[in-house]
C-alpha positions in Angstrom: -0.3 -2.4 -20.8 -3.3 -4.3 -21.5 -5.0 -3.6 -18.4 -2.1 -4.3 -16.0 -1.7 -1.9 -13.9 1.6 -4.0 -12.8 3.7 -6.1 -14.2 7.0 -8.0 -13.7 9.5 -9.5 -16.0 12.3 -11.6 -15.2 12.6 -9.7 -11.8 15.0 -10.1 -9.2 15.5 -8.5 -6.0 18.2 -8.2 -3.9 18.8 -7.2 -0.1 21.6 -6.5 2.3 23.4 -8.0 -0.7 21.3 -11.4 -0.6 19.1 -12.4 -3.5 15.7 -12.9 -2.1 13.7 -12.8 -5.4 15.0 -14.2 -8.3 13.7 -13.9 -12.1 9.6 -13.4 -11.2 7.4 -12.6 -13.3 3.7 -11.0 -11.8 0.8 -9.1 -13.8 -1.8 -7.2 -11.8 -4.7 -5.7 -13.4 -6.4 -2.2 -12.8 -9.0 -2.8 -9.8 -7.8 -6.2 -8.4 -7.9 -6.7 -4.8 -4.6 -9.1 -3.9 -2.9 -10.6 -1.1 1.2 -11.0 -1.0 2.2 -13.8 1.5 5.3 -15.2 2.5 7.3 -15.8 5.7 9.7 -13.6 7.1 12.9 -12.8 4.9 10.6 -14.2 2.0 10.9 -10.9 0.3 7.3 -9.7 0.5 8.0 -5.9 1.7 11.5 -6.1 -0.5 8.9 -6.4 -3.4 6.6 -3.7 -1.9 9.3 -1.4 -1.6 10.4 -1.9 -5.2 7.2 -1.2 -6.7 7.1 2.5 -5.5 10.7 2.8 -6.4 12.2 2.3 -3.0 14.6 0.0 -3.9 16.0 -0.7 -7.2 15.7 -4.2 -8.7 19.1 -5.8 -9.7 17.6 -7.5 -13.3 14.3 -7.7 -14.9 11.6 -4.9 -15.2 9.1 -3.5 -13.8 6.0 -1.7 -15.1 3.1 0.2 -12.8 1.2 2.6 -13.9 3.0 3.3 -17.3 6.4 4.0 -15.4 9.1 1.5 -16.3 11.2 1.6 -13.3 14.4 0.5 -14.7 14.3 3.8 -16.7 12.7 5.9 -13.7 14.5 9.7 -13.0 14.6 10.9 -9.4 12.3 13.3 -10.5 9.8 11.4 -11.5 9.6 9.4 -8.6 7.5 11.7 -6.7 4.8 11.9 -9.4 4.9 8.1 -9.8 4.0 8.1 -5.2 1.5 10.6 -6.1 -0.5 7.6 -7.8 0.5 5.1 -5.0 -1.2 5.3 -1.1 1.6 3.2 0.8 0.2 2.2 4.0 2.6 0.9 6.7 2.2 -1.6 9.7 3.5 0.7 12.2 1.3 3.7 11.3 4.4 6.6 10.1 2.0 9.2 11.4 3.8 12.6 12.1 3.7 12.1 16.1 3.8 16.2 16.2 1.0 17.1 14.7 -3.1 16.5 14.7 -4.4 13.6 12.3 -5.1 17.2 10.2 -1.6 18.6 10.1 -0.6 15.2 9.2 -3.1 15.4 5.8 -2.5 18.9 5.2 1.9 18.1 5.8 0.7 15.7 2.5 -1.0 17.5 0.0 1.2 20.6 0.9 4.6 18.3 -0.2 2.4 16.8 -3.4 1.9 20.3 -4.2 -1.7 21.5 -3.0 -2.0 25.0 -2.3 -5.3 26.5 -2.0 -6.5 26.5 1.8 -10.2 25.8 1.1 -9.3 22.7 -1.6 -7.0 21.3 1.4 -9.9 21.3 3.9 -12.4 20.1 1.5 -10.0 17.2 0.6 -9.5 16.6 4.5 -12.9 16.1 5.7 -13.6 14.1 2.5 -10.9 11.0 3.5 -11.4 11.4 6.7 -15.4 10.9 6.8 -14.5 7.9 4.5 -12.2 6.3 6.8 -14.7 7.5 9.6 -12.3 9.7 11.5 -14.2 12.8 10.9 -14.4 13.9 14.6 -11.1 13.1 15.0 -9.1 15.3 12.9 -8.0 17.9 16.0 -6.5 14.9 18.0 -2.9 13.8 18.4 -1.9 10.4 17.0 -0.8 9.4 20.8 -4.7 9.9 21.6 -6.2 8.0 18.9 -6.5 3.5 19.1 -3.8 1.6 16.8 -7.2 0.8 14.6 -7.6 4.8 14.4 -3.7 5.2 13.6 -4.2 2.9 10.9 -7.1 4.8 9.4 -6.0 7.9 9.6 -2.7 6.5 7.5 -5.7 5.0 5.2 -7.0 8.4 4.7 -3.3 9.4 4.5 -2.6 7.1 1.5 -5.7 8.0 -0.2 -5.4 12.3 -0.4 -4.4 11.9 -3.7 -6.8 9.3 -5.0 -4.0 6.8 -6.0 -4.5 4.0 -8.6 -2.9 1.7 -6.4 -2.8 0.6 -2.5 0.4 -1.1 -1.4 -0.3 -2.1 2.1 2.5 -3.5 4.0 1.6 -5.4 7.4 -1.7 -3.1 7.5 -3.8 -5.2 10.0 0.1 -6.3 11.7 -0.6 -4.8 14.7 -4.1 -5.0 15.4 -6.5 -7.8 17.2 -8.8 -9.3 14.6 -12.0 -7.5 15.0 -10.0 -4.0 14.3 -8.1 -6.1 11.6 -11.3 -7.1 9.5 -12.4 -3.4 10.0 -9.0 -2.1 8.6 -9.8 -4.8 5.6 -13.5 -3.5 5.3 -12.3 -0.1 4.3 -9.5 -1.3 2.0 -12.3 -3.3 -0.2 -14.2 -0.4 0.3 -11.4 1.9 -1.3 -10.8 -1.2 -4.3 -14.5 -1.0 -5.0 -14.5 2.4 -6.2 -11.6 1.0 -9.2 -8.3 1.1 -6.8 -6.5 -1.8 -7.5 -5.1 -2.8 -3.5 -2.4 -5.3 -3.2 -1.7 -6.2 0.8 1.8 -7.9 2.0 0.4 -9.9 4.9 1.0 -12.8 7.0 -2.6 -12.6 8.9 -3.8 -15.8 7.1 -7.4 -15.9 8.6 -8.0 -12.0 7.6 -7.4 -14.0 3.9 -9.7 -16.9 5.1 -11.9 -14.4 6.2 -12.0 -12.0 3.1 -11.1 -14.1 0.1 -9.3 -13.0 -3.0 -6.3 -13.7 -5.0 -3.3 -14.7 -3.3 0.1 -14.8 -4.1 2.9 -16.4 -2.2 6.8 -15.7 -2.0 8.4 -18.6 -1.5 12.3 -20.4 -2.3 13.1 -17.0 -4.0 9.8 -16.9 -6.3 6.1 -16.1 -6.6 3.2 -18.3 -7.2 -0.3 -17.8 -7.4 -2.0 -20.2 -4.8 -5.5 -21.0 -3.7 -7.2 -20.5 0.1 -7.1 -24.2 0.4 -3.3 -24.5 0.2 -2.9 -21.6 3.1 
């Protein structure tokens, strides 16, 4: 794939039976760091979704991580999320369960089952995202900048090749929101190439890297000036 760890072709997207992306074309290559802007209804988190197979795209293709998703089986869909940490504005923490159930629910689904490996894998996201004395507590009793690193340290269990963050920093003030950005360069650093649906333009101001915009049903590649 020549280095592109994504890549669009003639894609369009369609939802609740309304075009909202129509005959794109994007290339993303392994490690870069990249913001996805757009205004509501622009189809930002349409085109999230449809890069970890969520929805399906109604022409073009799509290529990530040597999986054509046009030609995708059900059953490879959960091997192709294995490789992708999706992290959500509003958390999707298991409300049920410690911040260590909710790790161990993961690996346990994506097919770990040796008790000391789990554990071992635990403590290691969890000291990354610095939640390490926090693993025992209850989402409810954790801070929405906590909730979002524990679904951080959620997305990375499996040490993905790609970070789709949708809205990460969404619900957040801006001190915990450059935080939440900190550890997601800290996570593309080590070679994870993190692309971030956002509409907090001065986290972008703030943290500068490529940007692309979805606008009038297509994508282009703008500059911090133009924001």
């Amino acid at each position: 794939m020549n280095n592109q760890i994504i890549k669009l072709e003639g894609v369009s997207i369609d939802h609740l039976d309304h075009n909202v992306l129509d005959n794109i074309n994007l290339s993303i290559k392994k490690g870069e760091f990249t913001y996805l802007i757009g205004d509501t209804g622009s189809g930002k988190t349409s085109l999230v979704k449809s890069l970890y197979a969520e929805i399906k795209v109604s022409a073009g293709n799509i290529n990530i991580i040597n999986y054509n998703l046009n030609k995708i089986t059900k059953k490879d869909i959960p091997m192709l999320r294995r490789k992708i940490g999706i992290v959500f504005q509003d958390f999707q923490l298991l409300t049920d369960r410690t911040i260590r159930e909710n790790l161990e629910f993961v690996l346990k689904s994506t097919g770990w089952n040796n008790k000391k490996d789990i554990d071992l894998r635990i403590d290691q996201v969890l000291k990354k995202v610095h939640l390490k004395d926090s693993k025992e507590k209850m989402p409810y009793q954790l801070s929405g900048g906590e909730q979002q690193r524990a679904a951080i340290a959620r997305a990375i269990l499996n040490k993905p090749e790609i970070i789709l963050a949708d809205e990460p920093t969404g619900n957040l003030d801006p001190y915990i929101s450059q935080k939440i950005i900190d550890l997601l360069k800290e996570i593309n650093l080590t070679g994870t190439t993190v692309l971030i649906a956002t509409h907090d333009y001065e986290v972008i101001k703030n943290n500068k890297s490529r940007i692309i915009k979805c606008s009038n049903k297509n994508l282009q590649e703008i500059s911090i000036e133009e924001l």
